[in-house]
C-alpha positions in Angstrom: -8.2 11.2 -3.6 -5.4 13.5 -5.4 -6.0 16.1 -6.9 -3.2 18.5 -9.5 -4.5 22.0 -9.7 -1.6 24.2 -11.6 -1.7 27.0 -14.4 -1.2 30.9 -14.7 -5.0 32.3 -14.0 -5.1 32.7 -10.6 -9.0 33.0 -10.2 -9.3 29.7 -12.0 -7.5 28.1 -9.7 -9.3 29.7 -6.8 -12.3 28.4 -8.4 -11.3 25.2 -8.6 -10.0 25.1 -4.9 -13.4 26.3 -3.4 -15.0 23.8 -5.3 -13.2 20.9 -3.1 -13.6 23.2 0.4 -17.6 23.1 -0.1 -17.4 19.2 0.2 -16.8 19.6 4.0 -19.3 20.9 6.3 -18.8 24.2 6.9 -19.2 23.8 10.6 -16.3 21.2 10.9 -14.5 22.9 8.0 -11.7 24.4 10.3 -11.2 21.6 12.1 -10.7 19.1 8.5 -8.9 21.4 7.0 -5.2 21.6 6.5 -3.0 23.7 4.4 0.6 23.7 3.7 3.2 25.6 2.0 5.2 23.3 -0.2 8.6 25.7 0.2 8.8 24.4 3.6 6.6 21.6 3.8 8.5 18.0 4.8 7.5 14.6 3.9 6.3 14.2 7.8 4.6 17.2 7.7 2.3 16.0 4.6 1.9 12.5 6.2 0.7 13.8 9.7 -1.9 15.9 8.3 -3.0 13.7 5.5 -3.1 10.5 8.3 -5.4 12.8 10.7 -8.4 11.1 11.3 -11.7 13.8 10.2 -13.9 14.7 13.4 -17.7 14.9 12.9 -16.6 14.4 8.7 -16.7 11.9 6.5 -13.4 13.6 4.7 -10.3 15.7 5.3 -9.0 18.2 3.0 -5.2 18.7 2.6 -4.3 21.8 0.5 -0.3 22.0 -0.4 0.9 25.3 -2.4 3.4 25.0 -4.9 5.4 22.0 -3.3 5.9 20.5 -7.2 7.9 23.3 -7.8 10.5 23.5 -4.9 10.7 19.9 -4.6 14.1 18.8 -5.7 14.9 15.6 -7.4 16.6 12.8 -5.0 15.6 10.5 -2.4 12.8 13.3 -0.7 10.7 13.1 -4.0 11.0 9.6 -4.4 9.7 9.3 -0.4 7.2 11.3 -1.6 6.0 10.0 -4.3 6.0 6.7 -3.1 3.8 8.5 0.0 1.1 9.5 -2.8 0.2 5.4 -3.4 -1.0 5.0 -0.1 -2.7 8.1 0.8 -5.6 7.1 3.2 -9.1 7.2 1.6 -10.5 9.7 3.6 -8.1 12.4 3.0 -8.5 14.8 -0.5 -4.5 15.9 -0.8 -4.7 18.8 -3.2 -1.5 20.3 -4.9 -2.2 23.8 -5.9 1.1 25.1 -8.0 0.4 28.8 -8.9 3.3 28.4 -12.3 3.2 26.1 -14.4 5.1 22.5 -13.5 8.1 20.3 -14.7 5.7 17.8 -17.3 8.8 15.7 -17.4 9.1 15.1 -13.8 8.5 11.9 -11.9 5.6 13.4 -9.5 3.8 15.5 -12.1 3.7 11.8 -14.4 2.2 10.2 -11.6 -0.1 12.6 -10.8 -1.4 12.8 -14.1 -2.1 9.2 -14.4 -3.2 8.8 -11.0 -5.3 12.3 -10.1 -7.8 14.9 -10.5 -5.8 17.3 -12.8 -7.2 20.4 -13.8 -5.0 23.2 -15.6 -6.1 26.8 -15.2 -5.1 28.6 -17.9 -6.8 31.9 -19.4 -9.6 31.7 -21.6 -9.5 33.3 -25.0 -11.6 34.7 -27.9 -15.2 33.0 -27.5 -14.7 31.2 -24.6 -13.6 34.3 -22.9 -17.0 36.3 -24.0 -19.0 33.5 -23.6 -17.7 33.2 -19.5 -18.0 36.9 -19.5 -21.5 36.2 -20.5 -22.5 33.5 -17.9 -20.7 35.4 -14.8 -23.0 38.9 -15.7 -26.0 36.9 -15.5 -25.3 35.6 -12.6 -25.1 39.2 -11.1 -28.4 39.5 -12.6 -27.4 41.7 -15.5 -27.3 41.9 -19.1 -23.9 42.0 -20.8 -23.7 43.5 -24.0 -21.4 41.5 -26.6 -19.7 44.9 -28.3 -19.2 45.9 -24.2 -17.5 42.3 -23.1 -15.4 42.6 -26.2 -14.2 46.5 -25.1 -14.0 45.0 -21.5 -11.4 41.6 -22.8 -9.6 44.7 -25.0 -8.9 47.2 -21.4 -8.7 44.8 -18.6 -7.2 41.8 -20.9 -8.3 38.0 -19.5 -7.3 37.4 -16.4 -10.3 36.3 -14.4 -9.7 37.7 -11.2 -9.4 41.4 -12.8 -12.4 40.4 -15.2 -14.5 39.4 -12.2 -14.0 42.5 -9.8 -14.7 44.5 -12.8 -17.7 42.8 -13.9 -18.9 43.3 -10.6 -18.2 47.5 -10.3 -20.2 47.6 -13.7 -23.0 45.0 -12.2 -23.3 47.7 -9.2 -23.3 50.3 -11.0 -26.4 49.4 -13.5 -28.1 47.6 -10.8 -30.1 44.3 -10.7 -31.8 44.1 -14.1 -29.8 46.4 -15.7 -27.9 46.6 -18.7 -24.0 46.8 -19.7 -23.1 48.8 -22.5 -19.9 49.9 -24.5 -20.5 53.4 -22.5 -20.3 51.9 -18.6 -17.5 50.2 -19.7 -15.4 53.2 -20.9 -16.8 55.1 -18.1 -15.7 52.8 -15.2 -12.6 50.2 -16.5 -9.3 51.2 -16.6 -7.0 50.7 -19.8 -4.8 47.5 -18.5 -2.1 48.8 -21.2 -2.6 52.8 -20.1 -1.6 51.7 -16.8 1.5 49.6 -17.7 2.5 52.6 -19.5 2.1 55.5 -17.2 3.9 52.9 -14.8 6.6 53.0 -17.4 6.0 56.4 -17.3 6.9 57.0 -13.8 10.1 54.8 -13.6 11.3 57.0 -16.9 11.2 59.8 -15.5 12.4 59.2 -12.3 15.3 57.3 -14.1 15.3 54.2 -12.6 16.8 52.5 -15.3 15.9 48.8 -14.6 12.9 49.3 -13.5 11.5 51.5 -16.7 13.5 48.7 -19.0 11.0 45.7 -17.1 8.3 48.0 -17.3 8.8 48.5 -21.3 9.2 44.7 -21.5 6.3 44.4 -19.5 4.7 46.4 -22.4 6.1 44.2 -25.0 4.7 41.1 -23.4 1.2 42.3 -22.8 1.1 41.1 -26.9 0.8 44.8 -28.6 3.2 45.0 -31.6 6.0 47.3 -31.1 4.8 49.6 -33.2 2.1 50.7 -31.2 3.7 50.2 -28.3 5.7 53.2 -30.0 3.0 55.4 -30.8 1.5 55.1 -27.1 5.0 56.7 -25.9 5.2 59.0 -28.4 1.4 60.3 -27.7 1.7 59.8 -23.6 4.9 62.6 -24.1 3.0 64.9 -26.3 0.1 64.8 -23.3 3.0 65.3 -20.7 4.1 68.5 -22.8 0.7 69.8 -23.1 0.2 69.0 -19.6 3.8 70.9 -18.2 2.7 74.1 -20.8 -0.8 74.4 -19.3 0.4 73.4 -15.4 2.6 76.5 -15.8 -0.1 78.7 -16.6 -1.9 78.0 -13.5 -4.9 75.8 -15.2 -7.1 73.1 -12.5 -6.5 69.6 -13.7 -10.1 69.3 -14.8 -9.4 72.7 -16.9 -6.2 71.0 -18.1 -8.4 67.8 -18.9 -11.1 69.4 -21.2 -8.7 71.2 -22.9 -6.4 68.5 -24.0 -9.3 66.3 -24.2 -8.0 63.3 -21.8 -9.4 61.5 -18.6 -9.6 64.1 -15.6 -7.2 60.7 -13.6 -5.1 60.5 -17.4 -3.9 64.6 -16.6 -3.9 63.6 -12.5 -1.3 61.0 -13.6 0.4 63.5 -16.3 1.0 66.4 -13.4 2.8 63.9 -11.6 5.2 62.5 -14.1 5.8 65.9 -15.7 8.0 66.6 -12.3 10.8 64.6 -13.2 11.2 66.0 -17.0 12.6 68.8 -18.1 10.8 70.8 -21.2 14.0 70.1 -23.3 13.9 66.2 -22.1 10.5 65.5 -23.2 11.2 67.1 -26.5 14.2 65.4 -27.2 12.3 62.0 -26.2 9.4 62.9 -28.4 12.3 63.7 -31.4 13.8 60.3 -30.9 10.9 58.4 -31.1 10.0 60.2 -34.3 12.9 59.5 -35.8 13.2 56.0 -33.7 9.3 55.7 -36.2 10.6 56.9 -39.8 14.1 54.5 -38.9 11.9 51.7 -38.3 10.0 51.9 -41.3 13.0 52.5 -43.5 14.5 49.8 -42.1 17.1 50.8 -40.8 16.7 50.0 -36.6 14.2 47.5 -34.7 11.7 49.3 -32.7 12.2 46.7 -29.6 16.4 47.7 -29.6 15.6 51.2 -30.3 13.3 51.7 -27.3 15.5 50.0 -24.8 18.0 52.0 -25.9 16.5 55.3 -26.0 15.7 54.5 -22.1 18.9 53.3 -21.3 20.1 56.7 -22.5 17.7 58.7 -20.7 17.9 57.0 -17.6 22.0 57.2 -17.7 
């Protein structure tokens, strides 16, 4: 049988995948197993491990990554898809493509007339909580629904994140125990807070294309640009208060209570402080103020304005 299993969430897919893999005895599983990397994978390479008669099995699983993708329209996908009408019966061929596909190509039409197809993309809204739900009782805990809604808001919805998470708050309340709004803050890193200290860190140590993909990588994580400017403005105000009170000797837990931040937000601070000057960081905080009162005057798009106030500071 064929099977089509494509989409961005990554832990759907393994999902999906390990699904197939308990079909085959797991004492035989090595041995009717076969996987394949479709970058480098010929059309003799599928057909000698699809055609491999299973041992002590009734099936064989073939597992091919991302061959959709790389495969290149011309005679070798036309072999090939003419290969997928007579795979044998007792081989499972399973294309796993980790982006999404070509819809309009030739193989991806046939397969989705003629396999298993299952698209893995991220779940949203209540079918996100309601996953969230299922996967903490499971773990034999309670989940509550103002804590999965804070834990969608830091960690965002990609399952494999979500799931490793889930599981540090599962260990930490133990078997019966209860998830609340307050494990969640205590334990779960801010998804965004990190993209932006990792903006942060290329800023200041000027590496100009890689701050400019990290602020696009803010920009794509769906926050408005607005607050995407209000984050920079406030993460430069904690790097002053952080380079003031660094230079009067304070611990970074000392440094921590009196800013009131995160002991690891002020860890992070003392790092990035190194590569600004006090005269940068105020004239970055300036032109964000004024990049703000421009913006709502109308006068300059915030998107533009910040790539070009990091252009400028990385130059």
């Amino acid at each position: 049988m064929l099977y089509l299993i494509y989409g961005p969430d990554e832990y759907a897919r393994s999902e999906a995948l390990a699904a197939l893999k308990a079909r085959v005895p797991a004492d035989v599983a090595d041995l009717n197993m076969t996987t394949l990397d479709g970058r480098r994978t010929t059309l003799d390479d599928l057909v000698t491990a699809c055609e491999a008669m299973p041992f002590l099995a009734d099936r064989r699983l073939v597992i091919v990554y991302d061959l959709l993708k790389h495969q290149k329209a011309g005679k070798e996908r036309d072999e090939l898809r003419a290969y997928l009408e007579r795979v044998p019966d007792f081989c499972d061929l399973v294309f796993i493509e980790s982006e999404d596909v070509d819809r309009r190509s030739a193989l991806f039409t046939f397969l989705k007339k003629h396999a298993s197809v299952h698209e893995c993309l991220p779940r949203e809204g209540a079918a996100l909580l309601t996953w969230l739900h299922e996967r903490a009782q499971s773990l034999d805990v309670s989940l509550d629904r103002d804590a999965a809604q804070r834990l969608t808001l830091l960690a965002g919805n990609d399952g494999r994140l979500l799931v490793n998470e889930l599981a540090k708050l599962a260990s930490f309340v133990g078997r019966g125990g209860r998830i609340t709004v307050r494990e969640v803050d205590l334990l779960v890193a801010d998804m965004q807070e990190q993209n932006l200290f990792a903006f942060i860190d290329d800023l200041s140590a000027r590496r100009r294309s890689a701050a400019l993909s990290s602020l696009r990588r803010l920009f794509d994580d769906g926050q408005a640009a607005q607050y995407i400017l209000f984050m920079m403005a406030r993460q430069v105000r904690i790097l002053l208060g952080v380079k003031d009170l660094v230079a009067q000797r304070m611990r970074p837990d000392d440094i921590a209570a009196q800013l009131g931040q995160k002991p690891f937000v002020v860890r992070k601070a003392i790092e990035q402080v190194r590569g600004f000057s006090d005269a940068d960081l105020r004239q970055l905080h300036r032109r964000l103020l004024e990049l703000d009162h421009a913006s709502k005057t109308g006068r300059a798009e915030i998107e533009a304005g910040l790539e070009l106030i990091v252009a400028d500071m990385c130059s």
